[in-house]
N, CA, C and O of each residue as an XYZ file, in Angstrom:
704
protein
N     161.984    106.227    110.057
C     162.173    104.914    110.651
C     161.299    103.934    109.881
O     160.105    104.232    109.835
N     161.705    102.753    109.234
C     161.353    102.034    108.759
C     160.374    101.139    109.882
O     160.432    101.248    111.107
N     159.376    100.141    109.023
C     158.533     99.109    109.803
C     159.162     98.323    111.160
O     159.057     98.299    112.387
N     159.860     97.725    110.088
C     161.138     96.609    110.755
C     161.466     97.305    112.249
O     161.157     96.948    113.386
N     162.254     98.498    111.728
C     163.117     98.675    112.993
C     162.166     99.286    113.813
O     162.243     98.799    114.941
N     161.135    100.312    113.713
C     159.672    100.797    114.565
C     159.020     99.076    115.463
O     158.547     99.078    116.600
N     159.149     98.036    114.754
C     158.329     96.678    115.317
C     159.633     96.481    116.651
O     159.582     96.397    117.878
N     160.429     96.473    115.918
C     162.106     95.934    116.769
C     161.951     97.126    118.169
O     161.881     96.821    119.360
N     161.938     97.956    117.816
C     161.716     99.221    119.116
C     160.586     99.085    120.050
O     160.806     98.981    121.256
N     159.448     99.080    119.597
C     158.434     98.425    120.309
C     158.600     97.143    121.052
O     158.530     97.350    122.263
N     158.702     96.489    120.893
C     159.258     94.973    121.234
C     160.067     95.164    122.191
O     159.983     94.490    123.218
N     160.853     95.970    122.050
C     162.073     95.954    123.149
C     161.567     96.753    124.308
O     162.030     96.628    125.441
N     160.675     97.514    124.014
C     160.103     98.607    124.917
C     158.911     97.167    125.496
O     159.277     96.415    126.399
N     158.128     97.071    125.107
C     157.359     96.118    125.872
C     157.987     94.538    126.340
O     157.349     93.672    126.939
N     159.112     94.474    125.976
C     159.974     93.479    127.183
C     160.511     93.884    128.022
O     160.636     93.165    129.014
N     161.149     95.388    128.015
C     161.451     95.844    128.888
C     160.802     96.024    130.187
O     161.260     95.809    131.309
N     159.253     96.609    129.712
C     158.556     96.561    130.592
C     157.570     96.000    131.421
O     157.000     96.587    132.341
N     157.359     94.629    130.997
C     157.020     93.058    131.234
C     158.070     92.622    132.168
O     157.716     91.994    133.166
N     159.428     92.897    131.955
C     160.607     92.781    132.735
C     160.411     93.351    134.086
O     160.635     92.669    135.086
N     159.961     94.698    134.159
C     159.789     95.500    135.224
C     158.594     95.410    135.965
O     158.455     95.761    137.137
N     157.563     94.824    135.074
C     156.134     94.109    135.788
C     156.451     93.153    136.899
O     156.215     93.209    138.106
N     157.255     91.956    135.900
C     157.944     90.826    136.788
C     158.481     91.369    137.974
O     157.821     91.169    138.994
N     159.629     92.074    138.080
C     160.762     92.575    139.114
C     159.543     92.650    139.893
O     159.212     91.702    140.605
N     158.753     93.859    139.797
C     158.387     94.456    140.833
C     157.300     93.281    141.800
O     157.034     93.236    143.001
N     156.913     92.507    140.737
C     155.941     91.406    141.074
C     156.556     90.388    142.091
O     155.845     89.949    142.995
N     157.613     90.076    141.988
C     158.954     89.540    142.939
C     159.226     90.472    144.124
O     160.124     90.039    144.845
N     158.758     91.497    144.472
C     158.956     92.475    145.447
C     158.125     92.003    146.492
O     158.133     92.561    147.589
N     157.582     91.262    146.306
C     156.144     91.015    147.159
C     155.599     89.282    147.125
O     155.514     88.489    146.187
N     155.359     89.177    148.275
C     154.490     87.941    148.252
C     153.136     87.863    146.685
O     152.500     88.782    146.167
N     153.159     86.367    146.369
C     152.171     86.403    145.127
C     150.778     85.193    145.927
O     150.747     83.969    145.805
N     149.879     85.990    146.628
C     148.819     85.059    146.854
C     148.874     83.630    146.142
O     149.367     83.488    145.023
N     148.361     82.650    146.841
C     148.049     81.295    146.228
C     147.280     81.143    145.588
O     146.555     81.992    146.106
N     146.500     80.639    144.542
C     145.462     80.121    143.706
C     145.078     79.147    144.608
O     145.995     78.376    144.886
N     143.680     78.855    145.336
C     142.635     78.080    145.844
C     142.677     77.379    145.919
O     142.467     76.927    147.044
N     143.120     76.104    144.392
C     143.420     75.160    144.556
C     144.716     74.394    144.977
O     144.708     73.185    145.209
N     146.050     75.338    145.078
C     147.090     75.307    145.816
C     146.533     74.922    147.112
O     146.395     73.914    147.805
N     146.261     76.239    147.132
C     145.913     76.595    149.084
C     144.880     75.325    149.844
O     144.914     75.096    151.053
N     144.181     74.747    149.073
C     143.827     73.321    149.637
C     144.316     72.452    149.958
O     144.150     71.583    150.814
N     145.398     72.830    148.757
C     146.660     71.215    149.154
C     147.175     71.201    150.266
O     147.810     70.237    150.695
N     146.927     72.541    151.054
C     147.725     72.676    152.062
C     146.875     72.708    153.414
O     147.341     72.436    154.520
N     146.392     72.844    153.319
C     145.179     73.211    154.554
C     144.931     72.165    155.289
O     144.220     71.299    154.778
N     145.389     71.976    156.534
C     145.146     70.771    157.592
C     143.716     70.530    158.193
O     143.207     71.606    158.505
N     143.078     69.673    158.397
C     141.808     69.741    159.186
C     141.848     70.441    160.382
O     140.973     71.212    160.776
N     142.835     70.171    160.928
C     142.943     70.673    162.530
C     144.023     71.413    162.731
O     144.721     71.599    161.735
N     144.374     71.906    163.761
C     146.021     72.460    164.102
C     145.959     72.458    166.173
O     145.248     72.993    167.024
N     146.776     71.818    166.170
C     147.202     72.031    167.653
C     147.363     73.485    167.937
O     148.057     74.219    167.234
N     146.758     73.847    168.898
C     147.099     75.206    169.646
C     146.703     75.335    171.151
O     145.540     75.287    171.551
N     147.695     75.487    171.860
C     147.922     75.457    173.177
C     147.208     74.684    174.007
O     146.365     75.090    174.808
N     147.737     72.896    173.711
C     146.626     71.921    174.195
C     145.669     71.332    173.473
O     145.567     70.107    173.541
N     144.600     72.248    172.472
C     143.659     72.247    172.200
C     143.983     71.538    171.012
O     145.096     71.012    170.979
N     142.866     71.361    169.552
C     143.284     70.620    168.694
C     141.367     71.502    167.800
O     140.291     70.921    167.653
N     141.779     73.155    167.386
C     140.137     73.052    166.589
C     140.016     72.909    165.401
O     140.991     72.574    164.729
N     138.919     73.103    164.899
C     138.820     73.025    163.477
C     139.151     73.932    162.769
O     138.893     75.062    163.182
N     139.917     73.771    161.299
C     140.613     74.953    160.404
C     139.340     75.213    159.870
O     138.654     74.258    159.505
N     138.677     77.041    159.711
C     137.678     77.211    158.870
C     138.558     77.091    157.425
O     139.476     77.848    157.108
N     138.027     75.901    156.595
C     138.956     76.248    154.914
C     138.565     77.014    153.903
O     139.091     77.056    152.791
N     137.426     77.768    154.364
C     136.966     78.465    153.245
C     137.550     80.192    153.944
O     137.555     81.239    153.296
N     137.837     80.082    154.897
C     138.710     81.330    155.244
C     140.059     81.034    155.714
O     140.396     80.733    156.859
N     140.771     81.158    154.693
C     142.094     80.170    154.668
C     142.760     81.212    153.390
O     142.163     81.388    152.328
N     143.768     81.692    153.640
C     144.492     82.437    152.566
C     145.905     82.001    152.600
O     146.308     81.426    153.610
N     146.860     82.257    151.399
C     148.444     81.745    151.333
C     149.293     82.228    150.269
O     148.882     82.278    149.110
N     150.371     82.560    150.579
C     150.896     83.174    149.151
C     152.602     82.467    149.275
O     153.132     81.635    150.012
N     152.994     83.210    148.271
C     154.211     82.370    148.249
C     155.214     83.482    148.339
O     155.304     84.244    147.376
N     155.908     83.641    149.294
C     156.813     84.841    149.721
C     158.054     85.592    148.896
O     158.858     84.682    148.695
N     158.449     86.496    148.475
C     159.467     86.641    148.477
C     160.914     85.551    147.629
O     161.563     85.390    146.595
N     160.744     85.169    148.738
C     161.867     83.997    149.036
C     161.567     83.087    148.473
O     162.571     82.524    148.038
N     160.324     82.401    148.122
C     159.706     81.225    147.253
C     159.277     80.157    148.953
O     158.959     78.979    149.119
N     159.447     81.094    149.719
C     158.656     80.097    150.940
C     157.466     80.727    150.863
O     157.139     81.852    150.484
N     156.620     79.392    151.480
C     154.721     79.640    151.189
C     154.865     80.139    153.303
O     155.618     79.920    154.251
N     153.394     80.987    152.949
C     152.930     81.278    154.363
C     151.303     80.979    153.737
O     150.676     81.148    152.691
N     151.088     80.405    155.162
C     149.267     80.471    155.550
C     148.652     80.961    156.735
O     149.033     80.839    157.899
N     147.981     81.341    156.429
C     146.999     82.126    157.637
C     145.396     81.661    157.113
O     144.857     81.577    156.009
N     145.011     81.441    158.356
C     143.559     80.340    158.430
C     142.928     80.862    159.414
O     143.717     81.437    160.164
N     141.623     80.936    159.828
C     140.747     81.230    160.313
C     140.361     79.427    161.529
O     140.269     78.315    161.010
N     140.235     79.650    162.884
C     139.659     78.363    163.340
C     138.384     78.873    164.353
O     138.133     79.889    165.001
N     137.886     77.868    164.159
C     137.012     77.471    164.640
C     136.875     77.148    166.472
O     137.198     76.028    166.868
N     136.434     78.098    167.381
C     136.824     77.875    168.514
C     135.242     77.657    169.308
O     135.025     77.685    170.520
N     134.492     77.491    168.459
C     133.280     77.640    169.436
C     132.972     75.801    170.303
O     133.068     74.702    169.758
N     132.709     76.032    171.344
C     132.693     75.001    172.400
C     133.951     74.757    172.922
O     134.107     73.631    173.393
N     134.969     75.586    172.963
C     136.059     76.492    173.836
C     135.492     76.728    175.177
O     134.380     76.516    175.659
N     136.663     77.265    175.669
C     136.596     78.218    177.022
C     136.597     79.477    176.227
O     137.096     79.498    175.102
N     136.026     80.583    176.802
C     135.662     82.264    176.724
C     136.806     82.679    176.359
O     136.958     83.410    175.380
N     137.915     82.194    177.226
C     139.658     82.703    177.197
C     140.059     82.277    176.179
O     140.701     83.074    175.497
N     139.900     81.133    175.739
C     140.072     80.416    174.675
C     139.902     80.883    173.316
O     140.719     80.822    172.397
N     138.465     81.465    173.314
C     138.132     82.164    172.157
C     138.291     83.530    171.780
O     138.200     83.992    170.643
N     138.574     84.219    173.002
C     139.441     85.309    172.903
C     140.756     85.113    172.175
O     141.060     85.418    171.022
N     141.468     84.525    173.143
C     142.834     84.414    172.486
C     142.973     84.097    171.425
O     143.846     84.731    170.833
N     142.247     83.008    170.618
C     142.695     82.466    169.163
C     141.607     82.955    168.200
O     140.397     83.100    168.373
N     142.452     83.183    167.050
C     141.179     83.554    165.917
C     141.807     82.335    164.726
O     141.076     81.554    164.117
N     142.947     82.390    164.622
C     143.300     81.654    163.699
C     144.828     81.075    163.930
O     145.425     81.057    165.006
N     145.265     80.654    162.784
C     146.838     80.145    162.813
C     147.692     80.743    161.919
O     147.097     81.121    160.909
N     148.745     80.940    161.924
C     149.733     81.455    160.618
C     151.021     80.258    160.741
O     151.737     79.985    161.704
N     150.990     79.793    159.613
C     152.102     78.832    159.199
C     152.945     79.199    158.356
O     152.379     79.175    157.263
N     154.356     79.645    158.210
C     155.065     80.008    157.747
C     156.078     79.320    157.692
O     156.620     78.802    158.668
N     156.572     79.215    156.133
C     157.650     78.041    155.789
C     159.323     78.551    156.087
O     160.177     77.852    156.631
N     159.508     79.942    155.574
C     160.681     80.556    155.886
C     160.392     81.625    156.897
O     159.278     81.751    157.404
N     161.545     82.489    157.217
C     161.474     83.852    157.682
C     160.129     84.965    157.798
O     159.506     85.067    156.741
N     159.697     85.669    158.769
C     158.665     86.505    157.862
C     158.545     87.444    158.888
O     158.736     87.210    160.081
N     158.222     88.514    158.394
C     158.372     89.896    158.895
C     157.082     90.638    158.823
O     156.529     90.743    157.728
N     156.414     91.296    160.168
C     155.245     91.457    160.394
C     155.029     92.949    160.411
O     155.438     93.457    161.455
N     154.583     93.663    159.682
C     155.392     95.068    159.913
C     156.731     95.056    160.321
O     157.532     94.913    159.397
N     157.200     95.166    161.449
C     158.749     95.303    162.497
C     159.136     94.390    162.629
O     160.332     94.190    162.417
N     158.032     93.100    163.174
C     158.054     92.118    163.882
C     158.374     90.812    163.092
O     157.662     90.484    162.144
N     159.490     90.038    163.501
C     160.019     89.097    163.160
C     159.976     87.739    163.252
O     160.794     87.283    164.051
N     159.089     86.717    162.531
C     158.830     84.918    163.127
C     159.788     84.218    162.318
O     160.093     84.430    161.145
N     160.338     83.104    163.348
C     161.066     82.672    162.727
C     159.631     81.129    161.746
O     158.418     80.983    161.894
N     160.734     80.301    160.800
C     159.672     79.625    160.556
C     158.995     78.418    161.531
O     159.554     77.651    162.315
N     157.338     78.581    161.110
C     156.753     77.947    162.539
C     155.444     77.716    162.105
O     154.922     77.674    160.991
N     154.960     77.551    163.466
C     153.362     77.767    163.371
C     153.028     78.695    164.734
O     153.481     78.739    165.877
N     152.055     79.366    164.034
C     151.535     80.606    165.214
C     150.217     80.561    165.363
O     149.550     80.589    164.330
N     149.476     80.476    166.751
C     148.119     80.832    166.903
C     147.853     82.689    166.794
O     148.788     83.462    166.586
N     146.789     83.020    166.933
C     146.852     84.206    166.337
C     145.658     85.095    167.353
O     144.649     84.677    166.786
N     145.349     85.631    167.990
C     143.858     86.514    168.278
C     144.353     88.114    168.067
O     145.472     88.594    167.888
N     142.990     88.732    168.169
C     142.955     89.789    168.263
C     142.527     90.883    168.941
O     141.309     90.770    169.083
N     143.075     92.256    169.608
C     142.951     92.077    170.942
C     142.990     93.927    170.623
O     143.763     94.418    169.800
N     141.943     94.799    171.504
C     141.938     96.280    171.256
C     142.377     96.764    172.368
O     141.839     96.515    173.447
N     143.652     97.691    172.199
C     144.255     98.460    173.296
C     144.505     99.874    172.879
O     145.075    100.312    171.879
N     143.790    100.643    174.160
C     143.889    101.702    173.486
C     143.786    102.340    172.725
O     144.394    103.402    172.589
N     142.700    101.710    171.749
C     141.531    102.528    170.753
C     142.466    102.314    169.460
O     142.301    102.959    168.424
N     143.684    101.124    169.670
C     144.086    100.892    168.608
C     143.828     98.873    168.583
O     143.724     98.157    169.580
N     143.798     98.508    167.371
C     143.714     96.887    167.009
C     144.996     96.369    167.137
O     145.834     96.994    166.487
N     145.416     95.408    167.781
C     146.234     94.379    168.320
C     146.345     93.279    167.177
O     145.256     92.712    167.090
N     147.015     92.912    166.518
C     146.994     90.875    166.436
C     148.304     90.586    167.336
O     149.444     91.038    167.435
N     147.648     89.753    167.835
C     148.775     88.954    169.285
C     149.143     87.272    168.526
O     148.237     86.510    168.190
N     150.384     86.996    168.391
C     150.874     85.887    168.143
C     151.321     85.081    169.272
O     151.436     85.573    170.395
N     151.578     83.854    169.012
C     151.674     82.668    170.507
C     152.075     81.721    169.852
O     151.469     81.185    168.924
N     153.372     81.366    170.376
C     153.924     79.947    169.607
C     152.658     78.913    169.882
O     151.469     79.074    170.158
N     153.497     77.799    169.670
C     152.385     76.508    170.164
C     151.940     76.249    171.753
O     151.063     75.468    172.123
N     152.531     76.857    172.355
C     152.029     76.255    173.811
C     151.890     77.954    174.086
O     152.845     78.334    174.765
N     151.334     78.608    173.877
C     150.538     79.454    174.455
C     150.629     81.030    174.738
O     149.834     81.957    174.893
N     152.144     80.825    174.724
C     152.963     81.934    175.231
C     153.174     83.236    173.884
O     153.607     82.813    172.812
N     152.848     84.825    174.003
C     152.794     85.747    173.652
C     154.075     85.862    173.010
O     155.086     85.661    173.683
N     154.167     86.186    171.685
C     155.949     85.986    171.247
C     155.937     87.142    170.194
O     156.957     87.272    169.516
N     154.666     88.176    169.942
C     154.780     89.411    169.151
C     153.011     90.235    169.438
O     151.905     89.814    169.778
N     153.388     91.094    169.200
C     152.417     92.021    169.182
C     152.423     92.952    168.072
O     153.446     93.636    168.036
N     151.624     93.165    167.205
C     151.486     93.705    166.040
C     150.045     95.008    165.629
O     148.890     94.821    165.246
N     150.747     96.162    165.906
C     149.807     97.171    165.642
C     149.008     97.003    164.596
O     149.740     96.735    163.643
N     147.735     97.019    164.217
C     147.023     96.772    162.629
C     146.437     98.357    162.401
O     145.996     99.152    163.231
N     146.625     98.486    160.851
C     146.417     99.388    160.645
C     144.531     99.274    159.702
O     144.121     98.353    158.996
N     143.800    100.584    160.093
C     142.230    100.378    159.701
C     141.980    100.754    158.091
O     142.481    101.753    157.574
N     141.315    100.011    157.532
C     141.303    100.066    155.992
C     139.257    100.301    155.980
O     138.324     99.524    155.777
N     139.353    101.712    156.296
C     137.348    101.986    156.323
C     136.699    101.545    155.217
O     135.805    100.705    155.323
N     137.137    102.151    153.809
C     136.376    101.475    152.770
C     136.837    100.623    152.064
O     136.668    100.606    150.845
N     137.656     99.567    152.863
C     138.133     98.405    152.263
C     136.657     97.715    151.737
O     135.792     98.043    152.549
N     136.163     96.982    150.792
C     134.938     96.085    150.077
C     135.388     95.321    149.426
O     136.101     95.838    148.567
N     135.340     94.223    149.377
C     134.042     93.536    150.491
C     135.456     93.483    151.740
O     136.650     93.242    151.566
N     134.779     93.778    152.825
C     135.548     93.509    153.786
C     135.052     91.716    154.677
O     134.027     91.399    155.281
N     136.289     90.943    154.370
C     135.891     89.719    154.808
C     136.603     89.353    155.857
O     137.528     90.000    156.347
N     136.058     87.979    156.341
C     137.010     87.840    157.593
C     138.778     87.800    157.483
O     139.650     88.209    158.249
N     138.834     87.029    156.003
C     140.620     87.109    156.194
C     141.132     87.257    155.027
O     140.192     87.117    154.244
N     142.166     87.478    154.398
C     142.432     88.070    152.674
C     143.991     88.454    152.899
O     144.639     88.889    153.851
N     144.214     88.168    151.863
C     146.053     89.177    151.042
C     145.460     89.691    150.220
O     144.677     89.232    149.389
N     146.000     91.239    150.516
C     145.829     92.057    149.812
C     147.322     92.729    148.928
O     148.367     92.740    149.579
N     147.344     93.119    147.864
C     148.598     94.105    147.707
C     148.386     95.535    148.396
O     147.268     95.849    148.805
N     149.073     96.071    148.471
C     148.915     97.533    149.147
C     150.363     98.320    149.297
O     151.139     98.416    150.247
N     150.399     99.014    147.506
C     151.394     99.611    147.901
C     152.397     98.534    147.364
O     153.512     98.639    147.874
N     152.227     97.294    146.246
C     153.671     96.948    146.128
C     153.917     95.955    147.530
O     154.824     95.133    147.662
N     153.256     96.154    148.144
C     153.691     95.191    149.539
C     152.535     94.758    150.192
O     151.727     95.535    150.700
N     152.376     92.923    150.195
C     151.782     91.679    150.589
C     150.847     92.719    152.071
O     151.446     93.511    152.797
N     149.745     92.490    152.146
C     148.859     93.098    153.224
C     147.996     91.764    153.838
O     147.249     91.007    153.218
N     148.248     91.753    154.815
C     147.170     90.360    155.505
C     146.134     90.975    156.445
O     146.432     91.323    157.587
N     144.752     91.112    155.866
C     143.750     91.853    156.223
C     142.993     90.644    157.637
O     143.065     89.455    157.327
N     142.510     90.867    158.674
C     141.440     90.254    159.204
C     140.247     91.831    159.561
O     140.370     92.897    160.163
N     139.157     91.136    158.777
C     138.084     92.399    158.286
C     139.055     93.690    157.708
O     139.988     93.653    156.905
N     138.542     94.675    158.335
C     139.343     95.850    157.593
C     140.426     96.278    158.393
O     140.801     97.450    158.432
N     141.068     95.117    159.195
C     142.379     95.625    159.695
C     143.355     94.816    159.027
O     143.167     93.729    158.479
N     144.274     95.380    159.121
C     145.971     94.985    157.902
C     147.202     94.750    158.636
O     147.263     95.322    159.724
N     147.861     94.279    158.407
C     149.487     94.260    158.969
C     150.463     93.810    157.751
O     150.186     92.671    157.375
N     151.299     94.279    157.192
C     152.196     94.410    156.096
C     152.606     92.881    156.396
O     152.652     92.854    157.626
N     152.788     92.152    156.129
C     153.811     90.848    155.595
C     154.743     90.474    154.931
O     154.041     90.176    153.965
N     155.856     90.196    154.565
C     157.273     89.981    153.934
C     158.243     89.229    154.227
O     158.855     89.658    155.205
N     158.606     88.398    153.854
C     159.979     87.825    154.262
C     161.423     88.226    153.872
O     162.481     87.614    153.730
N     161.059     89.383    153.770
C     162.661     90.318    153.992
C     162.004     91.499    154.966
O     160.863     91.961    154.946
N     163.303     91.870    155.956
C     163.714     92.689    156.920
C     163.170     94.085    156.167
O     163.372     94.363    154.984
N     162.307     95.033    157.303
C     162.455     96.197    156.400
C     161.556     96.631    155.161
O     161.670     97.733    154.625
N     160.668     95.673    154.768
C     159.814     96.123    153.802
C     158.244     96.175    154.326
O     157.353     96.561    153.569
């Protein structure tokens, strides 16, 4: 095999598989870059009545699937009611479709807490006025590091939305 055609073979082999980097990279939500994710980040968000502060430095977002963006933010509930701060930890804003493990939102905005039953971790979703509209088993990630309050992770080829070292798969297709 000559130079030429050995360079030509190579070439085709590493587009091929740049090709298949891409695909698979399209399989999955692609986190936001920081300075995206600012553009987006509201000071406040209404949630059930209330009106708290978005923490923005725990604020994560990626761009789905579908080319719709989701955010999930961390708020600020202290000088709340007790119930209050139970129930909410944060918000999830989602532009299209999105699929929570099983669980299905249409596009919206969601308050978010987190809640232990049965020696397993809960995230409980609530449209805007208050009301319980999914329940989502989280799965425990022990030597996840640094384990922070909120993050996308990949895992597996498939978008992971961590609060500390608990996870729940994310996607905006059915089924993944």
């Amino acid at each position: 095999m000559n130079t030429r055609t050995w360079l030509a073979a190579m070439l085709a082999i590493l587009l091929a598989a740049a090709g298949s980097v891409s695909a698979q990279q399209k399989d999955m939500g692609q986190p936001l870059e920081r300075r995206e994710l600012a553009k987006l980040l509201p000071d406040r968000v209404f949630l059930d009545g209330e009106a708290p502060t978005v923490q923005k430095r725990n604020a994560v977002g990626a761009r789905m699937e579908d080319g719709k963006v989701v955010v999930a933010m961390l708020v600020d509930t202290s000088g709340y009611s007790a119930d209050y701060q139970q129930k909410y930890t944060g918000v999830l804003i989602t532009q299209g479709p999105l699929y929570l493990n099983a669980k299905s939102l249409a596009p919206g905005a969601y308050g978010f807490g987190r809640k232990k039953s049965g020696g397993e971790e809960k995230i409980v979703f609530y449209d805007m006025g208050g009301n319980q509209i999914a329940e989502v088993t989280a799965e425990k990630h022990d030597d996840l590091r640094p384990a922070t309050p909120i993050q996308l992770r990949d895992g597996k080829n498939k978008l992971r939305l961590y609060l500390g070292k608990f996870w729940i798969r994310i996607s905006s297709r059915a089924g993944d």
